[in-house]
C-alpha positions as CSV (number, residue, x, y, z in Angstrom):
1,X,171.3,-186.9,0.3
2,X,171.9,-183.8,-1.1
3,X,172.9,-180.8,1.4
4,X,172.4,-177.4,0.3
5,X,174.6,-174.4,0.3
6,X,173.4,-171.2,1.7
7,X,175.5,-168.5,2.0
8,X,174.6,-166.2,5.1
9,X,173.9,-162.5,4.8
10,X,176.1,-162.6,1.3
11,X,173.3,-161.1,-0.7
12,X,173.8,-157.7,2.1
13,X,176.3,-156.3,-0.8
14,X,176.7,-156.6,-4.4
15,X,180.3,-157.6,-3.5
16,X,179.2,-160.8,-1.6
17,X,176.5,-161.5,-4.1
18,X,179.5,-162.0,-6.6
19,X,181.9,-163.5,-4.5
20,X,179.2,-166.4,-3.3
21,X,177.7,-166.7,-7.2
22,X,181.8,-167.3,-7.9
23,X,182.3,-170.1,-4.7
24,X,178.9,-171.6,-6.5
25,X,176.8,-171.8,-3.5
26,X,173.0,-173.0,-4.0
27,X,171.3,-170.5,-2.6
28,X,172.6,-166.6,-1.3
29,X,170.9,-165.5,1.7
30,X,170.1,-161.9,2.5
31,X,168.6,-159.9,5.4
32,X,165.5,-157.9,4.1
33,X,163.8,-154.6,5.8
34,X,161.2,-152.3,5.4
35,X,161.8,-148.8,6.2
36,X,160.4,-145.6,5.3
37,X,158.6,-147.0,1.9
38,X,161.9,-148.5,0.9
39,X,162.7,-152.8,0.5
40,X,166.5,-152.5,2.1
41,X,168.9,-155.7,2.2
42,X,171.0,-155.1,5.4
43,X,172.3,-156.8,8.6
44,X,172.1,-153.5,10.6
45,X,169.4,-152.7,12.7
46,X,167.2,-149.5,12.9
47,X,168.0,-148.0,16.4
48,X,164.5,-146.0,16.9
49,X,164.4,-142.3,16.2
50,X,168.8,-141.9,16.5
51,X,170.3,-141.2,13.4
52,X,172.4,-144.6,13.0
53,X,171.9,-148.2,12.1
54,X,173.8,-150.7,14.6
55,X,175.1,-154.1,15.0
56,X,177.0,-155.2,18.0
57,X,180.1,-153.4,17.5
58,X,179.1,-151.8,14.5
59,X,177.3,-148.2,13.8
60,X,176.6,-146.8,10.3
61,X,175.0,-143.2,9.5
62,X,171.2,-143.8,8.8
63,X,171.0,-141.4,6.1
64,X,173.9,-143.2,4.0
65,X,173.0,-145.2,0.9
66,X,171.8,-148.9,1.4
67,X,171.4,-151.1,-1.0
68,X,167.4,-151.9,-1.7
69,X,165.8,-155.3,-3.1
70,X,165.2,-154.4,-6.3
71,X,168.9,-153.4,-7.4
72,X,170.2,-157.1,-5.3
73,X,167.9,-158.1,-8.3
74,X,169.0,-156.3,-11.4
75,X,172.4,-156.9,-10.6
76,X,172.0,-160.3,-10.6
77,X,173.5,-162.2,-13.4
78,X,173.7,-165.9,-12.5
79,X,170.1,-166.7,-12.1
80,X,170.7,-166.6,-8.3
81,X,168.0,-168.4,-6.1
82,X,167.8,-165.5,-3.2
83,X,166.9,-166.6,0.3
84,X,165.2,-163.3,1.7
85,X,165.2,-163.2,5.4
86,X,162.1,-161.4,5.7
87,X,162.8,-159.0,9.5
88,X,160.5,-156.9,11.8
89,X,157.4,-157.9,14.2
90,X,154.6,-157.1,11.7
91,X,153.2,-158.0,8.4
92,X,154.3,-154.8,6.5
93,X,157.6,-156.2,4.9
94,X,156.0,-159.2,3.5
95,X,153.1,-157.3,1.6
96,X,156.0,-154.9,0.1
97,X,158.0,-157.5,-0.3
98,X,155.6,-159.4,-2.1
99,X,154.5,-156.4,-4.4
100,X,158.4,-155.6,-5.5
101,X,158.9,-159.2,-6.1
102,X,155.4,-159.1,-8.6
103,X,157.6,-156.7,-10.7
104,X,160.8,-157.9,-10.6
105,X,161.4,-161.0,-8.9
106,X,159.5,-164.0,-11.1
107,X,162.3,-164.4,-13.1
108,X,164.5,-165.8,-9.9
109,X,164.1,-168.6,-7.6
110,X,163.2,-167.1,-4.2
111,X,162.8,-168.7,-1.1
112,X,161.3,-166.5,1.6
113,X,162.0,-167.4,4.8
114,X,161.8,-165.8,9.0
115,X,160.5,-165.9,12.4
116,X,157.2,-163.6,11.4
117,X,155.5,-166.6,9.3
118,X,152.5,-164.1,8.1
119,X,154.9,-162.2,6.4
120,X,157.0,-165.1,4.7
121,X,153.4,-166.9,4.2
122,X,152.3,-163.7,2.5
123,X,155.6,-163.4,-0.3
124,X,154.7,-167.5,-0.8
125,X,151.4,-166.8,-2.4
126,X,153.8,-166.1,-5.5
127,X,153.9,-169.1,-7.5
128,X,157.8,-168.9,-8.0
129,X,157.7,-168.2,-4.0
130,X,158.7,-171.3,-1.2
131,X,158.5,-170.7,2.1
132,X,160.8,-171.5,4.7
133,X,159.3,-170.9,8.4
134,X,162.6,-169.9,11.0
135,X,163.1,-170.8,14.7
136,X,165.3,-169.3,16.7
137,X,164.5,-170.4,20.2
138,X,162.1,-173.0,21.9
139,X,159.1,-171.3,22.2
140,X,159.2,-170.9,18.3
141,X,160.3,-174.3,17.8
142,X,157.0,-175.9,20.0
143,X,155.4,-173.2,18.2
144,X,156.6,-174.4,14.6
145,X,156.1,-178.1,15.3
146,X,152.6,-177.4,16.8
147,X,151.9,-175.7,12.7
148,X,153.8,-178.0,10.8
149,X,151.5,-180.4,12.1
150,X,148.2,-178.5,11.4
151,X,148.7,-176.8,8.0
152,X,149.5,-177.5,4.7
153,X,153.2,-178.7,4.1
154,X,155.6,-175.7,3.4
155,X,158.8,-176.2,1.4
156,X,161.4,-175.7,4.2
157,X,162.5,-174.8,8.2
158,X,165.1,-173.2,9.5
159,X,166.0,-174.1,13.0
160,X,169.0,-172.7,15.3
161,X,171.2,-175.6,15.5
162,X,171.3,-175.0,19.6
163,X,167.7,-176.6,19.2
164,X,169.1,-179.3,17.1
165,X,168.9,-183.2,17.8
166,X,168.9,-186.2,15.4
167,X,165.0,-187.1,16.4
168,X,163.9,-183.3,15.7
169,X,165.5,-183.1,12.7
170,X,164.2,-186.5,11.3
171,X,160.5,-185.4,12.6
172,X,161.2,-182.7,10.6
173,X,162.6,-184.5,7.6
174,X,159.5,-185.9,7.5
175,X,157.3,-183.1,6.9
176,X,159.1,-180.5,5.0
177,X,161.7,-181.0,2.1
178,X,164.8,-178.9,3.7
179,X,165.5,-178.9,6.9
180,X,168.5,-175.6,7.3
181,X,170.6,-175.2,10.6
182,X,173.2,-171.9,11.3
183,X,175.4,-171.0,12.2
184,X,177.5,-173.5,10.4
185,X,180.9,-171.7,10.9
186,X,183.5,-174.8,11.8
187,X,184.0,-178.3,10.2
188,X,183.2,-179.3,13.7
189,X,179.7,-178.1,13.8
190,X,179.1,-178.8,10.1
191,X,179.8,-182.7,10.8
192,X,177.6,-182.9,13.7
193,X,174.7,-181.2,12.0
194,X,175.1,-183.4,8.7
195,X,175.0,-186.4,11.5
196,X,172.4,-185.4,12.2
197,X,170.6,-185.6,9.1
198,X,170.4,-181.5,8.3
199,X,170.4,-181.0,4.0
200,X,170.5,-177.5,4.7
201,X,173.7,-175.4,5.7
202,X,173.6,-171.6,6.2
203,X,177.3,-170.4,6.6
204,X,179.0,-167.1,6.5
205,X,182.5,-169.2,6.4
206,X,183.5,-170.2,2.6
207,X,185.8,-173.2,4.0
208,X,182.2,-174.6,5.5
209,X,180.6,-173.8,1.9
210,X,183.4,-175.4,-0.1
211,X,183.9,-178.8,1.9
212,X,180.0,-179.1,1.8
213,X,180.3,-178.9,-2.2
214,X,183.5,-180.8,-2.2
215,X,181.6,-184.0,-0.3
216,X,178.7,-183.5,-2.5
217,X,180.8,-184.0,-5.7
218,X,182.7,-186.5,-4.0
């Protein structure tokens, strides 16, 4: 079985998107957002009407520069396959997403994936565009088996490992082509998932992304 590489949140700076291309990872993840007519890749959320973006411990100006979609794109070199994490309640980000991608994107392999399935449905009507439906807790999970079950096949899930158990994941090995678990941040938690039968690893540790190559080649 071949296990996949995906290296979380690297494509959030042109400095990870080169250091992950350089490690040789399969496939660089980053977190994509629509706001105010712009395609942004960043981790940080929006935090209303204030004037910052936060994470956790972690506030940022929200008038400095972010990096947008299109120039993750141009200053790719390595013929990258991008795993956009598509964010936000609504639709909107997956129609923009999907337009921006019309102009620039058909020369990369994309994989859109996230927990709002009309917007990572939407980017997949692209022909160089697989989709990969998230779950982050149980009601999505009931919620993803339930469609999985009714619709056409889609290329991939990604399911919070806490959710994780060998019989879900060889249901779902059944009916999609990737199954993906994070986080995958130990050599504990990456041998229990590959137990399990996962051939998908999101990981923000390059340790975790290395080994997985190393018993790949091995």
């Amino acid at each position: 079985m071949t296990v996949l590489t995906i290296a979380h949140r690297a494509g959030n700076s042109l400095a990870g998107l080169h250091a992950a291309n350089d490690l040789g990872v399969d496939v660089i993840e980053c977190d994509v957002h629509h706001r105010r007519g712009r395609i942004e890749v960043r981790h940080l959320k929006t935090a209303g009407p204030l004037p910052f973006l936060w994470d956790r411990w972690e506030l940022a100006s929200a008038s400095a520069p972010r990096l947008g979609l299109r120039e993750l794109f141009e200053a790719d070199r390595r013929g990258t396959t991008f795993m956009l994490d598509l964010k936000g309640r609504g639709p909107a980000v997956g129609t923009e997403v999907a337009r921006l991608l019309h102009d620039v994107g058909r020369h990369h392999n994309v994989l859109a994936c996230g927990r709002t399935w009309t917007s990572v449905e939407t980017v997949a009507e692209l022909p160089f565009v697989r989709a990969v439906l998230s779950a982050r807790n149980r009601v999505e999970l009931a919620r993803l088996r339930r469609r999985l079950s009714a619709a056409p096949r889609v290329y991939g899930v990604s399911v919070h490992r806490s959710l994780l158990d060998a019989e879900l994941v060889t249901s779902l090995c059944g009916q999609v082509e990737v199954v993906m678990t994070w986080p995958v941040n130990d050599l504990g938690t990456l041998d229990r998932v590959l137990e399990m039968g996962v051939n998908g690893v999101i990981s923000d540790e390059k340790d975790v992304l290395t080994h997985v190559r190393r018993r790949r080649a091995g």
